[in-house]
C-alpha positions as CSV (number, residue, x, y, z in Angstrom):
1,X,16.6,5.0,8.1
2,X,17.1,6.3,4.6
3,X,19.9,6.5,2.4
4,X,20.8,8.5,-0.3
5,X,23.0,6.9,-3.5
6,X,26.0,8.9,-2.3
7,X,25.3,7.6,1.2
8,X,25.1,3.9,-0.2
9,X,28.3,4.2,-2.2
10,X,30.2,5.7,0.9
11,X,28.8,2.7,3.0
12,X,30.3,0.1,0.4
13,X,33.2,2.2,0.3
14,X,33.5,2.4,4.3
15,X,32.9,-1.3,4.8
16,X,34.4,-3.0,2.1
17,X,37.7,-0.5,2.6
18,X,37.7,0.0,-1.3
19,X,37.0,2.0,-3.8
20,X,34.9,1.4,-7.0
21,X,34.1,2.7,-10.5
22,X,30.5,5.2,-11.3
23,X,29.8,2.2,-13.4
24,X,30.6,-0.8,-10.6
25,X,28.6,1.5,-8.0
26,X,25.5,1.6,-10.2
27,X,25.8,-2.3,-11.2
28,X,26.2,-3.3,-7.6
29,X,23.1,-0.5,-6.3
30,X,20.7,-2.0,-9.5
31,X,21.4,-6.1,-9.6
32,X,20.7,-5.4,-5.7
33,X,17.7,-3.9,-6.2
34,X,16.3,-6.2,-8.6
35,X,17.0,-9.1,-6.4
36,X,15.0,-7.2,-3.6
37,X,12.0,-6.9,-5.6
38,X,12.0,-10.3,-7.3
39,X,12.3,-12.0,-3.5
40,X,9.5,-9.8,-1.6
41,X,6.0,-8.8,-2.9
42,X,5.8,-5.0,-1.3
43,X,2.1,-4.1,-1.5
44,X,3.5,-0.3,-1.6
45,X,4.7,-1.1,-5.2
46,X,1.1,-2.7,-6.2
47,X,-0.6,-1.0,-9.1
48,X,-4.0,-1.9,-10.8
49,X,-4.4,-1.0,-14.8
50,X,-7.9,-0.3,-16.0
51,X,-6.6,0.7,-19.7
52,X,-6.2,-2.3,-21.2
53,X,-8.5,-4.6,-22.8
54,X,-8.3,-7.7,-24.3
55,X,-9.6,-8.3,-28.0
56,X,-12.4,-10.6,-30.0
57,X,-9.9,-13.6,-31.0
58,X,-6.8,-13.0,-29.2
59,X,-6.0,-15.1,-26.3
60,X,-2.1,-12.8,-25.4
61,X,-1.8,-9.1,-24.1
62,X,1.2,-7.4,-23.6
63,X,1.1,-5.7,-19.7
64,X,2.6,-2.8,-18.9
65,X,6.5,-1.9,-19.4
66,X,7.0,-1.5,-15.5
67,X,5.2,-4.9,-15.0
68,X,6.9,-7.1,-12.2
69,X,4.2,-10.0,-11.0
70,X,1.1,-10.2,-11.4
71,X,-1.6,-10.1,-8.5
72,X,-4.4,-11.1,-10.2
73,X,-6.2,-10.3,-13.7
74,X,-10.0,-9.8,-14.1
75,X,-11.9,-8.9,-17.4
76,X,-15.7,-6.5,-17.2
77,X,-18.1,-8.5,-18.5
78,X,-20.7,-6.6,-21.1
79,X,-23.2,-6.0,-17.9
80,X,-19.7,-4.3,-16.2
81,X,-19.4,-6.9,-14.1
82,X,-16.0,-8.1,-13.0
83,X,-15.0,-11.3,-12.9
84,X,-11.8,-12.4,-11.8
85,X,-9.4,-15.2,-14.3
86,X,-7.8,-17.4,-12.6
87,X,-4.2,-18.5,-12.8
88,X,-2.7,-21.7,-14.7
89,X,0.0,-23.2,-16.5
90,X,0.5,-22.3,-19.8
91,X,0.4,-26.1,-20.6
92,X,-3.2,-26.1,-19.3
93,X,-4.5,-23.5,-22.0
94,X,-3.1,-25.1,-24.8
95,X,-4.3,-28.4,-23.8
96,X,-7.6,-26.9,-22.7
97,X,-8.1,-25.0,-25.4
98,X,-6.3,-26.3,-28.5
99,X,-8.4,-24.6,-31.1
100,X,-8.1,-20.5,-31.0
101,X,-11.3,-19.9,-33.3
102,X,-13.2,-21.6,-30.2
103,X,-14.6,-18.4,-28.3
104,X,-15.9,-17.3,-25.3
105,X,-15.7,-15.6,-21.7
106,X,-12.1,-16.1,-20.4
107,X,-12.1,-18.0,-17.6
108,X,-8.3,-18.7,-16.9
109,X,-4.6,-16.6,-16.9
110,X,-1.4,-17.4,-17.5
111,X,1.9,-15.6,-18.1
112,X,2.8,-16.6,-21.8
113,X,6.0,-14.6,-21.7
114,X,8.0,-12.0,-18.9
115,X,5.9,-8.9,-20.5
116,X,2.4,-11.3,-21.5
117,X,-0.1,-13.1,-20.2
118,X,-2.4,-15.2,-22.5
119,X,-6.4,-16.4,-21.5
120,X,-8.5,-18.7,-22.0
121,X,-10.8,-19.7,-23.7
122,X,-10.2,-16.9,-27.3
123,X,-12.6,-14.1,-26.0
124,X,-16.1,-14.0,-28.0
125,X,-15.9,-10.5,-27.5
126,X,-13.7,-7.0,-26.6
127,X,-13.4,-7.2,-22.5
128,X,-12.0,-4.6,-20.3
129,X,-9.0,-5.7,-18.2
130,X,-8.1,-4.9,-14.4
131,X,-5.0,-6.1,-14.1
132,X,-3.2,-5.4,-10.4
133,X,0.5,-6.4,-10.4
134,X,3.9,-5.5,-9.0
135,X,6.1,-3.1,-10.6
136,X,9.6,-2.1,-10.6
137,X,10.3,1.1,-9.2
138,X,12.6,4.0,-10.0
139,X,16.3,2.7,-9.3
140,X,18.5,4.9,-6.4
141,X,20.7,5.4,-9.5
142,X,18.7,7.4,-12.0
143,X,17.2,8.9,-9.1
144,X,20.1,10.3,-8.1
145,X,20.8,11.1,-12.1
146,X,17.8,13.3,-12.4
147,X,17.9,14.7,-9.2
148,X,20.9,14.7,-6.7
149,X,20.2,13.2,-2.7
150,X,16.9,11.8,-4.2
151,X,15.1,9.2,-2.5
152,X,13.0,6.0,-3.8
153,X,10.9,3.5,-2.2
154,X,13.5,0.8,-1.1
155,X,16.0,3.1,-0.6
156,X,14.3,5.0,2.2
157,X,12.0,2.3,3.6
158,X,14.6,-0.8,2.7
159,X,18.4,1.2,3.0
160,X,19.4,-1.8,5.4
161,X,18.5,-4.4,2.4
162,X,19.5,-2.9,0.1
163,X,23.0,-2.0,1.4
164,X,23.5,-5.7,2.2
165,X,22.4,-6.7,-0.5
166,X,24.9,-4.1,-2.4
167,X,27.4,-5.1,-0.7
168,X,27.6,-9.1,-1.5
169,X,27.9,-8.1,-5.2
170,X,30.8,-5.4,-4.2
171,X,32.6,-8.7,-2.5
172,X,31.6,-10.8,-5.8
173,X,33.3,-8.4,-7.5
174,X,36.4,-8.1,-5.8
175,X,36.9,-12.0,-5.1
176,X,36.6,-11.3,-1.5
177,X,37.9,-14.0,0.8
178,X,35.0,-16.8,1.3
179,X,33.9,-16.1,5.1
180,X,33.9,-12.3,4.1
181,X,31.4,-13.0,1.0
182,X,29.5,-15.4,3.4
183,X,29.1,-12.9,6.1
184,X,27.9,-10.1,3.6
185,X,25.4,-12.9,2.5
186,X,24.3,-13.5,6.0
187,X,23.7,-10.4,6.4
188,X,21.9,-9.9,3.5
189,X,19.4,-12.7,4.0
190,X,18.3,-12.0,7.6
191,X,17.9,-8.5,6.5
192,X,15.7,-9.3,3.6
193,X,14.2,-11.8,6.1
194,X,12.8,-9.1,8.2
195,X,12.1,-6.9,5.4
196,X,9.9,-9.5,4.0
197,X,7.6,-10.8,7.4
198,X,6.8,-7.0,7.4
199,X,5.5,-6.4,3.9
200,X,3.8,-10.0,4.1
201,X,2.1,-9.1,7.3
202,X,1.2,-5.3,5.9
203,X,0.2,-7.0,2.5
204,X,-2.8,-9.2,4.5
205,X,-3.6,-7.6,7.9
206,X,-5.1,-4.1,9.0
207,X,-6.0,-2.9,12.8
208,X,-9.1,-5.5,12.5
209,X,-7.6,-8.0,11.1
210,X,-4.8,-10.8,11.9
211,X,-2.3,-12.2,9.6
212,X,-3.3,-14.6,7.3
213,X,-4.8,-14.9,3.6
214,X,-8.0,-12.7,3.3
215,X,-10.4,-14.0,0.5
């Protein structure tokens, strides 16, 4: 079932029998959304980026501004071979590799800040990235903005979530009664609970395949 922003707003409106503000609709519709997408990994929201590259002597690069989580990071070697980094602390480069003059083929990742990651050892050299990672989608509210009765992702594959999950900031808000709040939050989490066994088992299974990691 899908669900436009005006059809969202009318729900909260319906069930929590009041009214709200443009600007307490879109806080309730986006703080909602981010929560969605910061619990579950949807492998419809994966993206790989091919255009960046890291530079001779600089261990940081700045991903890209929709950047969510990372999947994994690889660098193209000078014979265009890829070889995938693999993920650590950021502790574990600096002890590693104390000394940023020290060069050579990265070997490891790790996310220096929210929009960097940093590698180790310094690259000897210029090397290709292929990052895939996560990203945050258009928000239902400047959907909606740009074009009336649009549609995004979550909003017409996750309306259930995301309406329960609207809805226990709309009770926040108004200081609703305890068992009301912990109802909406019920709600909330066995909804995102079933949201998230489906896009874990889409994320590593096929028609050949059963569920479970895939190397």
């Amino acid at each position: 079932m899908s669900m436009t922003y005006t059809q969202l707003k009318d729900n909260i409106a319906d069930i929590t029998e009041n009214t709200f503000t443009d600007d307490q609709y879109k806080l309730f519709t986006q703080v909602a959304e981010e929560n969605i997408l910061q619990a579950v990994k949807i492998p419809a929201l994966r993206r790989t980026d091919t255009s960046l590259a890291l530079t001779s002597g600089t261990t940081t690069r700045t991903l890209p501004s929709d950047y969510l989580y990372t999947h994994s990071v690889a660098v193209k070697t000078a014979a265009n071979k890829v070889k995938y980094l693999i993920p650590k602390e950021n502790n574990f480069l600096f002890e590693a590799y104390p000394d940023d003059t020290v060069t050579g083929e990265p070997k490891y990742y790790a996310q220096f800040a929210a929009d960097t990651i940093a590698v180790g050892p310094s690259p000897d050299s210029n090397y290709s990235l292929v990052i895939t990672y996560g990203r945050y989608p258009e928000s239902l509210v400047d959907a909606d903005a740009a074009t009336p009765g649009s549609l995004t992702w979550l909003s017409e594959n996750a309306s259930a979530v995301l309406l329960n999950g609207a809805l226990v900031e709309a009770a926040r808000f108004m200081k609703a009664e305890q068992d009301i709040v912990a109802n909406y939050q019920q709600l909330y989490a066995l909804s995102l609970q079933v949201f998230k066994q489906e896009n874990d088992t889409r994320a590593y299974t096929d028609d050949y395949r059963t569920s479970g990691l895939v190397g």
